[in-house]
N, C-alpha and C positions, 0 to 999 in steps of 0.2 A: 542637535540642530536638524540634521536628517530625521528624524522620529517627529518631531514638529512640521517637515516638510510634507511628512508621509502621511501625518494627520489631517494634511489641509487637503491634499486629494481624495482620499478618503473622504470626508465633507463636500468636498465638491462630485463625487459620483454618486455619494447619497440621496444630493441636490436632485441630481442629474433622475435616477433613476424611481424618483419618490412615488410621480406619478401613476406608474405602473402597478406600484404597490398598494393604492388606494383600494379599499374593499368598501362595497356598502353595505351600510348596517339594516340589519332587520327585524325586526319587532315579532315575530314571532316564537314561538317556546322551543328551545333545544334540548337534544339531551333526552327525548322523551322516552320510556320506557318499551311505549306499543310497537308491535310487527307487524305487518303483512295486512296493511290497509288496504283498503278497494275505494275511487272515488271514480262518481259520474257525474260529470259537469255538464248541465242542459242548456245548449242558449235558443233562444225564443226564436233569432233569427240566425241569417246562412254566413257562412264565413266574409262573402264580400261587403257587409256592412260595418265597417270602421268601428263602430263604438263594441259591438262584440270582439272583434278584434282585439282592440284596446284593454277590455274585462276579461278577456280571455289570457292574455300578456300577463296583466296581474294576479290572476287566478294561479297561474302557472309559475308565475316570478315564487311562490308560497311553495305551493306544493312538491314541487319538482326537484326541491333543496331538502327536505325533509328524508331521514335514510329507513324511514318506516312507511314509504309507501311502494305496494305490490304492484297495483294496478290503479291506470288513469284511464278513463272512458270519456272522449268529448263528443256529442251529440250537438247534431244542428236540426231544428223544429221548421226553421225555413217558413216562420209565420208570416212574414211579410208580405210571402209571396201565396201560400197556402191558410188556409184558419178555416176550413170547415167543418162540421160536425163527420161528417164523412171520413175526413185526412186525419182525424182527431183518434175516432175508434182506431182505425187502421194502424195508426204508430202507436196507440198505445197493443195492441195486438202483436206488433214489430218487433220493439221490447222486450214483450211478455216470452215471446218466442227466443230473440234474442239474447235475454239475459236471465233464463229460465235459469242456470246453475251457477254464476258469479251473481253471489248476493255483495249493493254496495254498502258500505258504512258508514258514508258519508256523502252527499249528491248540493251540488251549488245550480241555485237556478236564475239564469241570469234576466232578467224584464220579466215583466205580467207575464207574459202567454207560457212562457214557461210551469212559471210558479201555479199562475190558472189549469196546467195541464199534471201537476202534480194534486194539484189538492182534488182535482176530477179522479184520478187514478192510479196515484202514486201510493196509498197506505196498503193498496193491492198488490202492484208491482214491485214495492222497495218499502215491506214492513217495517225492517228493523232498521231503516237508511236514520240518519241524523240531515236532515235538510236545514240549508242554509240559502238565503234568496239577493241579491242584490240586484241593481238597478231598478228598483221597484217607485212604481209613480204615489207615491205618497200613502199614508197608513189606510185611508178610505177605500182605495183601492185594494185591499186583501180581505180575502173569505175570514169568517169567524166562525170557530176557533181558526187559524191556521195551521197548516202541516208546519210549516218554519220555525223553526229553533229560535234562528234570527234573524233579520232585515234591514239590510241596510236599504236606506230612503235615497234614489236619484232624486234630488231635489237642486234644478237648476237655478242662479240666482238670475231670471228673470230680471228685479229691481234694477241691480246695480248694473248688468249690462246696458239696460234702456239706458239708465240716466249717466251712465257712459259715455252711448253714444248722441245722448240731448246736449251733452256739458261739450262734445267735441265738434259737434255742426250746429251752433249757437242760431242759426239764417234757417234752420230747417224749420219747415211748418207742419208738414203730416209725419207720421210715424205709423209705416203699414206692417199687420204682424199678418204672417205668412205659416200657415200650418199643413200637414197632408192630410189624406182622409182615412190614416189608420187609428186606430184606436187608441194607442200610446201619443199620439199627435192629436188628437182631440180631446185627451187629456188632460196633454203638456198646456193647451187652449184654452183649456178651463182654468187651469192653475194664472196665465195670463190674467183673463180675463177679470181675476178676482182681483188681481194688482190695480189695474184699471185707476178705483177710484183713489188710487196714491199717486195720481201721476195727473190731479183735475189741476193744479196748480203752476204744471208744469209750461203754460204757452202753448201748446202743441197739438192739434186735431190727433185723433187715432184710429184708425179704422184695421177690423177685422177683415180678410180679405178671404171671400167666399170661394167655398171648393170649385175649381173649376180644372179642364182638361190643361197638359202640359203646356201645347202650341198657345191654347187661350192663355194662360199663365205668365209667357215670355211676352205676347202683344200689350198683357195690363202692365207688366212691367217696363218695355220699352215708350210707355205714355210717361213714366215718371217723371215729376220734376227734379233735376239731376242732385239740388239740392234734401231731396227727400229722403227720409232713412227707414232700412228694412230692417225690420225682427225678424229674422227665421227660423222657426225652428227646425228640428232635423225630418228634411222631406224624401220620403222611397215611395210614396204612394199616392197620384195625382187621384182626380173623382172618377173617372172612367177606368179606378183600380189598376191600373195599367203602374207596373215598379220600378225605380230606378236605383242606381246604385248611389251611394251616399256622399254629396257635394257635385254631383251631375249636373242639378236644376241652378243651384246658384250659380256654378261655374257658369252654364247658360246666359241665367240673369244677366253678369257681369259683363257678357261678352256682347252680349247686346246693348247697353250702355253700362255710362260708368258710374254704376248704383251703389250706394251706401250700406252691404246689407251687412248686420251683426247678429252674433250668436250665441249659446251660452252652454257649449259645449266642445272640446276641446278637438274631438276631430271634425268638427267642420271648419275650424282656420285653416286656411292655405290653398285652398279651392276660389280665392277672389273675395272673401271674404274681408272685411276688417279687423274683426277679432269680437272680444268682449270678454268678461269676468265669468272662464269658461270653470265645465267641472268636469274633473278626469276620469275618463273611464278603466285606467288601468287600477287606481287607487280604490275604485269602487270593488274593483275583483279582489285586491289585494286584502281589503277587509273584510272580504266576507271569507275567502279560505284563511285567513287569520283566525277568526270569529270561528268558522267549524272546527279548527285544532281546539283549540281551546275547549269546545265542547266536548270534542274527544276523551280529550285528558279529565275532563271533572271538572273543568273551571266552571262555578253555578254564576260568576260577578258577568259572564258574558248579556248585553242589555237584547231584548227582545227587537227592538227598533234602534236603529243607527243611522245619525244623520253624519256624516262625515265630513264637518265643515273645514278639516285642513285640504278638503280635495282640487278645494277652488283655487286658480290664479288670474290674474288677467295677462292674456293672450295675445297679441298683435302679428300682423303680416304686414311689417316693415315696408315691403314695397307698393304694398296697397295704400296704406298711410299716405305715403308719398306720393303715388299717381295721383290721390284724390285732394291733397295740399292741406292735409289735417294736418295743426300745430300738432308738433310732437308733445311741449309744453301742456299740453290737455292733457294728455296721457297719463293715467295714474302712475307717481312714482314707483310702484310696485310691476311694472310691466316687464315680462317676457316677451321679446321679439322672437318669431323666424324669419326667415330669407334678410334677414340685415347683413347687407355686407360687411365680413371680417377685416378689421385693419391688417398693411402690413406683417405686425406684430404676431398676430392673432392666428395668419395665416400660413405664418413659416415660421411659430415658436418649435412645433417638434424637431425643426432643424435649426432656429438660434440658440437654445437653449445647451443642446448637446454642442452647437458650436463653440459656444464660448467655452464653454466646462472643458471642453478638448484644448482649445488655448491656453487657456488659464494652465491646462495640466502640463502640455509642450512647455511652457513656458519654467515653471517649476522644474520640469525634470532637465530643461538649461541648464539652469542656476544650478542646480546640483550636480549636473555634470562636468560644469567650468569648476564648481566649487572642490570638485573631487579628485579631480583628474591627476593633479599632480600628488595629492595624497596617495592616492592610489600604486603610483608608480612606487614609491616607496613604501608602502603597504606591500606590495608583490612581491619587492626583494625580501623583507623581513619573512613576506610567505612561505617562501622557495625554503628558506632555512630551517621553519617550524617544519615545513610540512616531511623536511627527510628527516629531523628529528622524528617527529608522529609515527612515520613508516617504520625507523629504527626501535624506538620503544616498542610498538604495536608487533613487529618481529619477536624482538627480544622475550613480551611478555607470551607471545605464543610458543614460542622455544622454553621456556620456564612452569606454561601448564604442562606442556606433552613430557618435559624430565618430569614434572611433577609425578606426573602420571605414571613412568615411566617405573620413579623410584618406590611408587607403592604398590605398582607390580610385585617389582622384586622383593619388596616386602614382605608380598603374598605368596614368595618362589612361584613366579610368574612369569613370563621372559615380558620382556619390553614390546616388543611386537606387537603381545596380543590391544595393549590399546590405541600402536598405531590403525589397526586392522579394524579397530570398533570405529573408530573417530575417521577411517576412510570408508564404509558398510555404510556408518550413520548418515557422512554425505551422498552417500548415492540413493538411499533409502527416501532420504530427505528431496532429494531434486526430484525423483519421480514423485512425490509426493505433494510437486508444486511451491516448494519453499522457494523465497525469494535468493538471490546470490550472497544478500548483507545475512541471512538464516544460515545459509548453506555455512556460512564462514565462522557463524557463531557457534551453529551445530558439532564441526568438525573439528574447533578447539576446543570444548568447551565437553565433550563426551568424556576422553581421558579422563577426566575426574569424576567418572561414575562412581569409583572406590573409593574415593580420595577419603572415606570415615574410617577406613582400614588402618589407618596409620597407628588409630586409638584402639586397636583390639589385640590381644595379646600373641604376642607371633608361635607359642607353643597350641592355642586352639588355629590360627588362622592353618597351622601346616602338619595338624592331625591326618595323620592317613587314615583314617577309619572314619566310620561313620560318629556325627555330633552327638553326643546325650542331649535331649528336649532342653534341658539350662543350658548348655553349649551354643546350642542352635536359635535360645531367644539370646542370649549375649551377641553373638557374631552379628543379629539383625538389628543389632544396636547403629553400624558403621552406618546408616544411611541417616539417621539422628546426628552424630558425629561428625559427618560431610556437613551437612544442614548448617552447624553453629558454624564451622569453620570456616565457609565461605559466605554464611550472610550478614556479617559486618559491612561488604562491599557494595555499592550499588551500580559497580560497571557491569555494562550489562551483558558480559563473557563472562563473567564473576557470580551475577545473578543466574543465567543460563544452566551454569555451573551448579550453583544452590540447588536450582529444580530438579536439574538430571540426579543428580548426587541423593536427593531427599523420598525423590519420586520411582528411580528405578528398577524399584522390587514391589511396585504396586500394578494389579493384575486389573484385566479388561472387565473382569466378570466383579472383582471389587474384596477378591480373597486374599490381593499381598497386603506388604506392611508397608511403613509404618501406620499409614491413617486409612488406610481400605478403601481406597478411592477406589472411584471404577468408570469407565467408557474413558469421556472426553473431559472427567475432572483431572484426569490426568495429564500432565504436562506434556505438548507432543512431542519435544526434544525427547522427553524422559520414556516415549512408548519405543521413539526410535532407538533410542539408544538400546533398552530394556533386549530389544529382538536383536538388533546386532549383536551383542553382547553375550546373549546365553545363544545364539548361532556359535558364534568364535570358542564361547568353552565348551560347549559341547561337543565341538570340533578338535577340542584339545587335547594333549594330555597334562591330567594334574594329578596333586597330590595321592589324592584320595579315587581317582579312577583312571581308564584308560580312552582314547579318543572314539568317538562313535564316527558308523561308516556315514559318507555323506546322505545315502539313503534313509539311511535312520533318525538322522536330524532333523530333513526336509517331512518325515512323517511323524514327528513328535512334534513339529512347530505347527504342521498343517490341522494335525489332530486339536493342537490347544488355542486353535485361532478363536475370538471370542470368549477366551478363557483365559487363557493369560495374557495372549497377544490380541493388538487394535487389527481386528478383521481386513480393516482396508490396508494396512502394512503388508500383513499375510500376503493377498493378495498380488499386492507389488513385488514380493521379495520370490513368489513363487513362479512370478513371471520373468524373473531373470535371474535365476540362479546361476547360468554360465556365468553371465555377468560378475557375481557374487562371487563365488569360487573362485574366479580370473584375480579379481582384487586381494583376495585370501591367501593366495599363491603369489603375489607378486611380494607380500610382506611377510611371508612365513618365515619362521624362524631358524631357518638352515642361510638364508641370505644375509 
């Protein structure tokens, strides 16, 4: 029942937290093989014009995720405002200067004047670039051959925003299309004006509205009849050349009355506009660095021209809608609002949502708290009884390693001592060494039976006074084989600790002990520990076959083999507290 309880919270913080977890997907190639890319992304105009912006967003949304690229170069041409032959040499001069020793490999150019300004002098400045062109005013509009690899086509849909906005102010009579006097906007004019005869059926006068100054611009506009509706398209450059920044003039228009104007590109909503069946400028970048990976990599299926028809949506400004009293019901089902007011819901779900899941869970952990409580109480006595039982075993069984131990000392005419002296070295060895307290306690009962394979080797070689014959001395290295079976039946893990030390500690740092010639850190670190306390203590000892070595002698044969037989960083430890070492050596010596 509990496990069910604990399953439903778990589900509900799932709930809770899913959000956050949402990743978005992306269409471009992972995994890619290439390094140490260089890209130079050109835009035609200056940072404050919104729709580079926007291309610039997507270009970057691409690239920037990619874990093969070196270098990103973004340049602004600032055509808008500049476009003469003059400004032209000059930057491509700039450049040449510029980017004389970072050659790029890839170059995205975002509108005409770019791409125009590449095919002028780009196979100079950036031979071996791979060029890729997006927002480009349709295929007529590019040099032949092209430098571009590929192109994607800004192709606004005109149609469907007009008859957008014909279907949603049914009372309107004219319909004035409004363009600037840059080059990309007379264009964009052209492309209109070829629309033209699809729209002779439509009811509706249409007049092109001739370039004229900004001031002159807002007076033709404040003559409008309120019912009448504007095309605009994207204006930064009135006739007297003079630039503005991007939703300026409309904002104006609107503000001067309350004009109708629609557009068909996605940052001019929300400047006063109404909206229309805009095309995104972020998606347009996003497919052309899409498009240049791909080239990269060898994809040949990438197409030369790209029209991008999933870029399109239709777009609204909810509150313009509204001031201007357009049914909503006109609106194509497919419409995105901005500025629409969030319902309650909508605007405190990041906090109803973790609210309730918080409830729901308080509430849960009631139920289970009422449902437990008095289990509990008798759960606790039963506790109290195991648990001094656990302590008494858990005693007992460490009182029956250390006799173990103890008894195969003696075995080995050994005195008993010497493995309480390994098993308290080991833990000290072991805490400066960073071992946990549940380590330290496994380490310290769990050494004792480094010999514990002794028991199996015959007691007339184990208490030879003299030196092994080579079969003596591969027999006796049997006991670490013999430890091995003996204790790894068991799977407690004092028992398995046991195993490792017992199996492992006559194997050497450098990878020259037995039995399997491990070496560094395949060796078990209980079993390095132990290994150095260990042959410390005998060699400090006396036994059968020798007599005790002075403590200097020891401290110089362990410091000589560090790296060799001993874990260098042990060494280090043990050399830094020998007081220490000796104190604990002497408190268990075998006169006490």
């Amino acid at each position: 029942m509990i496990r069910q309880y604990l399953n439903v919270i778990l589900l509900l913080l799932l709930i809770t937290a899913l959000p956050a977890w949402a990743q978005v997907n992306t269409n471009y190639p992972t995994g890619i093989p290439l390094k140490h890319k260089t890209f130079l992304v050109l835009h035609s105009y200056g940072p404050d014009y919104a729709w580079t912006r926007e291309v610039n967003e997507g270009i970057m949304s691409v690239l920037e995720k990619l874990d093969w690229t070196d270098t990103i170069r973004i340049e602004y041409m600032d055509s808008k405002n500049t476009y003469t032959e003059q400004y032209l040499e000059e930057l491509a001069e700039l450049y040449a200067t510029k980017y004389q020793i970072l050659h790029f490999d890839g170059i995205i150019a975002t509108d005409n004047n770019a791409l125009n300004f590449l095919e002028r002098v780009g196979r100079q400045l950036f031979p071996v670039a791979v060029v890729v062109a997006t927002g480009i005013n349709g295929v007529d509009s590019i040099a032949k051959p092209t430098i571009a690899r590929s192109v994607v086509i800004e192709k606004a849909d005109h149609l469907a925003t007009i008859r957008q906005a014909l279907h949603q102010n049914p009372t309107a009579k004219t319909l004035h299309v409004i363009a600037d006097s840059s080059t990309t906007g007379q264009a964009m004019l052209a492309e209109v004006d070829k629309l033209l005869p699809q729209l002779a059926n439509e009811g509706i006068e249409i007049r092109i509205v001739p370039q004229m100054a900004f001031e002159d611009l807002l007076g033709y506009g404040s003559h409008l009849n309120q019912d009448d509706i504007i095309y605009m398209l994207p204006y930064l450059l009135d006739a007297t050349n003079r630039s503005f920044r991007q939703g300026f003039v409309s904002t104006f228009l609107t503000k001067r009355a309350q004009l109708r104007i629609y557009g068909s590109w996605q940052f001019q909503i929300g400047g006063g506009m109404v909206g229309g069946r805009v095309l995104s400028g972020f998606r347009q970048g996003e497919v052309a660095a899409q498009s240049l990976i791909s080239l990269l990599t060898g994809d040949t299926s990438v197409p030369e021209f790209t029209e991008p028809v999933t870029t399109y949506r239709d777009l609204y400004d909810y509150r313009v809608v509204r001031e201007l009293g357009i049914n909503l019901e006109t609106l194509p089902e497919t419409t995105f609002f901005i500025n629409k007011p969030l319902s309650f819901y909508a605007r405190h779900k990041q906090i109803i949502l973790p609210s309730l899941s918080i409830i729901a869970i308080l509430v849960i952990i009631v139920v289970l708290l009422l449902q437990n409580h008095f289990k509990q109480l008798d759960i606790n006595r039963r506790d109290r009884a195991i648990i001094d039982l656990n302590r008494e075993i858990i005693e007992t069984q460490r009182e029956l390693v250390m006799t173990l131990g103890e008894v195969i000392e003696n075995h080995s005419k050994e005195t008993g001592n010497h493995v309480k002296r390994v098993a308290k070295i080991s833990r000290f060895l072991g805490e400066k060494a960073g071992l946990t307290n549940e380590e330290l306690e496994i380490l310290e009962a769990a050494s004792p039976l480094h010999d514990v394979g002794k028991i199996g080797i015959a007691e007339h070689i184990l208490h030879k006074p003299g030196k092994l014959s080579d079969k003596e001395f591969e027999y006796i290295k049997t006991h670490t084989t013999i430890g091995r079976d003996i204790l790894k039946t068991s799977d407690r893990q004092l028992l398995a600790s046991a195993c490792s030390i017992a199996y492992q500690h006559h194997e050497r740092w450098d990878g020259g002990g037995y039995p399997s010639r491990l070496k560094g850190e395949e060796i078990n670190l209980f079993a390095r520990i132990t290994m150095l306390a260990d042959i410390y203590d005998a060699l400090s000892s006396d036994r059968s076959y020798k007599k005790a070595w002075s403590e200097q002698k020891v401290i110089n044969y362990i410091r000589r083999n560090s790296a060799i037989f001993f874990d260098p960083r042990l060494v280090g430890i043990f050399l830094s507290h020998t007081d220490e070492i000796r104190a604990l050596r002497e408190k268990y010596c075998d006169d006490t």
